[in-house]
C-alpha positions as CSV (number, residue, x, y, z in Angstrom):
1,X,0.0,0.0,0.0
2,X,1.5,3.4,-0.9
3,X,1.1,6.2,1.2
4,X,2.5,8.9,-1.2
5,X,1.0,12.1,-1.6
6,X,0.5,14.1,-4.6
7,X,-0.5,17.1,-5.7
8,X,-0.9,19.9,-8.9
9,X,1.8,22.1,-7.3
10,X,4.6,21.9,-4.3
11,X,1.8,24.1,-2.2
12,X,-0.7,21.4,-1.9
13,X,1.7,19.4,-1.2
14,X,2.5,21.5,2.1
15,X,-1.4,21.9,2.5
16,X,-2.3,17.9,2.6
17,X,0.8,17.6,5.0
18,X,0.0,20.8,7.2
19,X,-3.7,19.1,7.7
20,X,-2.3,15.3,8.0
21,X,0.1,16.6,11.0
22,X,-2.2,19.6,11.9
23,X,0.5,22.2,11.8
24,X,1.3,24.9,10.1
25,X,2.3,25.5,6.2
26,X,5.2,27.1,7.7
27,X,6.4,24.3,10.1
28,X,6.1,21.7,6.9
29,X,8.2,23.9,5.0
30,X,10.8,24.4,7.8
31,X,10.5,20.4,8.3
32,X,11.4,20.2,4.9
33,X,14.8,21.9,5.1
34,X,15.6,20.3,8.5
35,X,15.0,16.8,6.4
36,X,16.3,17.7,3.5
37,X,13.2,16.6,2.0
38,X,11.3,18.5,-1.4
39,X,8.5,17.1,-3.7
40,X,9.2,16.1,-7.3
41,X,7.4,17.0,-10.3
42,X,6.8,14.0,-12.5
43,X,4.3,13.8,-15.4
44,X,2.9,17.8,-14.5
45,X,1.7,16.4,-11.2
46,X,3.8,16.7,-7.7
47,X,4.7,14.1,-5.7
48,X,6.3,13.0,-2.2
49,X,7.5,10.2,-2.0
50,X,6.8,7.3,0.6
51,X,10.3,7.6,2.1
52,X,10.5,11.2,2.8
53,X,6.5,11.1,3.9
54,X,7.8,8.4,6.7
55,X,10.6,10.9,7.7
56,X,8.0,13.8,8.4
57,X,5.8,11.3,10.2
58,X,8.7,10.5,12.6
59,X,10.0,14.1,12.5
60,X,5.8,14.7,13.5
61,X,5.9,12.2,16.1
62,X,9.2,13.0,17.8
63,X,8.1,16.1,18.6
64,X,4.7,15.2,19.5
65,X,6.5,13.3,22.2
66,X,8.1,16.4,23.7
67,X,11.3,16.6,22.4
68,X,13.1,19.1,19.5
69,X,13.5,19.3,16.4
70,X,17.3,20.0,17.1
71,X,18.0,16.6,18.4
72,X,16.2,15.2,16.1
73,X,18.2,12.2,14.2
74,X,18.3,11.7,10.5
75,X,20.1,9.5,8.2
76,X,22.3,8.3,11.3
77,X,23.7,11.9,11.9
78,X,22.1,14.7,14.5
79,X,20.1,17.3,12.0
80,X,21.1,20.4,14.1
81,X,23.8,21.3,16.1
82,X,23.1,22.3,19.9
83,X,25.6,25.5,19.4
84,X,24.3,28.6,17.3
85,X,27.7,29.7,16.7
86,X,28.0,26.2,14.6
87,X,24.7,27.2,13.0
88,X,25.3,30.2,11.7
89,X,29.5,29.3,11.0
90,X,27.8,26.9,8.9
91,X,25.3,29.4,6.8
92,X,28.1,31.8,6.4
93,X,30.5,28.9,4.6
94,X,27.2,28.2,2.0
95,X,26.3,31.4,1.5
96,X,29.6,32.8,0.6
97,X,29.9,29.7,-1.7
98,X,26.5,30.6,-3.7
99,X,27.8,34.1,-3.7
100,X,31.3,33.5,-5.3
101,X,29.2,31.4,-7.3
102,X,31.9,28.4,-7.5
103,X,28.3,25.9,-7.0
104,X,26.8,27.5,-9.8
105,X,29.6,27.6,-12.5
106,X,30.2,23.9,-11.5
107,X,26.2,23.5,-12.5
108,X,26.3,25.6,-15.7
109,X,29.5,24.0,-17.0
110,X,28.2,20.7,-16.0
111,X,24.9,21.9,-18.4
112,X,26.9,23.1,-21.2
113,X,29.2,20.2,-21.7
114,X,26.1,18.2,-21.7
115,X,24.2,20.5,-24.0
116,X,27.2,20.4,-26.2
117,X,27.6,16.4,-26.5
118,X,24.4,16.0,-27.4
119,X,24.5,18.6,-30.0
120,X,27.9,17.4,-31.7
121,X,26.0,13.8,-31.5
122,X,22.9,15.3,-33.6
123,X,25.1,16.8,-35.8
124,X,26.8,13.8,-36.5
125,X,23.9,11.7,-36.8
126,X,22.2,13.9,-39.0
127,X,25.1,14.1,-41.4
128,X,25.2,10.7,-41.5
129,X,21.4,10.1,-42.1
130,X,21.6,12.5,-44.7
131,X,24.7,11.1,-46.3
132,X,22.9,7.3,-46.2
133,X,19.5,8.4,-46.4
134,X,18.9,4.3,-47.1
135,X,19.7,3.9,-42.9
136,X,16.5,6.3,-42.0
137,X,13.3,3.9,-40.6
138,X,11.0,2.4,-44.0
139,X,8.3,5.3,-42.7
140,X,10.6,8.5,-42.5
141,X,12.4,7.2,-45.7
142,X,9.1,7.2,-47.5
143,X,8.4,10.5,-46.8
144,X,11.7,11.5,-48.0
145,X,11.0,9.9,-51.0
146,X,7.5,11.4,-51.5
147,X,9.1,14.6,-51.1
148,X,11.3,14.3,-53.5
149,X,9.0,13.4,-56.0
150,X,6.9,16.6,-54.9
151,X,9.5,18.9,-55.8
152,X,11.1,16.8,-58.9
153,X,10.3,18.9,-62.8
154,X,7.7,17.1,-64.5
155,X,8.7,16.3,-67.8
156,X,7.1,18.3,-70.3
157,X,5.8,17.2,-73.8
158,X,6.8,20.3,-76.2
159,X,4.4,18.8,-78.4
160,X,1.6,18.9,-76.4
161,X,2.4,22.3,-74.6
162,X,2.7,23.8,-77.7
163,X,-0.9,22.5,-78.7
164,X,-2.3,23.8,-75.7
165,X,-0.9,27.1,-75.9
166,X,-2.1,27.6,-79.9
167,X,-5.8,26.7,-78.6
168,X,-5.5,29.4,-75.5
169,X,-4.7,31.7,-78.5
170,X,-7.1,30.8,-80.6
171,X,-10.2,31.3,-77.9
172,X,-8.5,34.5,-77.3
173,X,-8.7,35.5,-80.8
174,X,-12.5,34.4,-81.2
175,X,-13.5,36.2,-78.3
């Protein structure tokens, strides 16, 4: 039996859990950070999955019991440090890393030489396809071939163009 939730956007997501643990959209969403935990978007609809539902539920019920969210344990490891000083030594490290922007180059070069494979790979596979238009699937080779014979000169009889054009003249004279 599953017990995923889902949802048209990331906010009902936070509703259904707000009402499930009757709290606050603003506690689920601080839950979420302390967890680590997002929904994903999969086929336009938003999900969380059964894994990180179970981890709010014991997050829910840890603290339900009296104790905090600071010494609340996840993955093996304590979520929070006890000290504030560690806390915001910590947010000071990540933000300065965002802000010299050494995570986000990583990510964009990441993107580009990705972006850039796969473009040198269509390139290539088009120029072949085009160079061995005999390796294209029966259907897309058809329609190759049925353009081809779309835009291909009719052959002309001079004979019988000729004919036609002395009758135009001829109706034109006799009108």
């Amino acid at each position: 039996m599953t017990t995923e939730i889902q949802g048209k956007n990331k906010g009902e997501i936070v509703e259904q859990l707000a009402e499930k643990f009757q709290v606050g959209t603003t506690t689920i969403y601080a839950r979420f950070k302390i967890l680590g935990v997002q929904p994903y978007k999969e086929n336009g609809q938003y999900y969380l999955n059964d894994h990180d539902l179970a981890e709010m539920g014991k997050l829910n019920d840890w603290i339900a019991e009296g104790n905090t969210i600071e010494s609340f344990q996840t993955k093996g490891a304590l979520v929070q440090s006890e000290s504030s000083e560690m806390e915001q030594l910590q947010e000071t490290i990540q933000l300065e890393e965002i802000e010299e922007g050494h995570q986000v180059n990583q990510i964009v070069s990441v993107a580009q030489q990705i972006a850039a494979g796969t473009l040198i790979a269509q390139n290539i596979l088009t120029k072949q396809f085009i160079e061995n238009p005999e390796s294209l699937p029966p259907d897309l080779l058809a329609q190759v071939n049925q353009s081809r014979e779309a835009i291909a000169p009719k052959s002309i009889n001079p004979l019988h163009l000729a004919n036609q054009l002395v009758s135009r003249y001829q109706q034109q004279l006799a009108a």
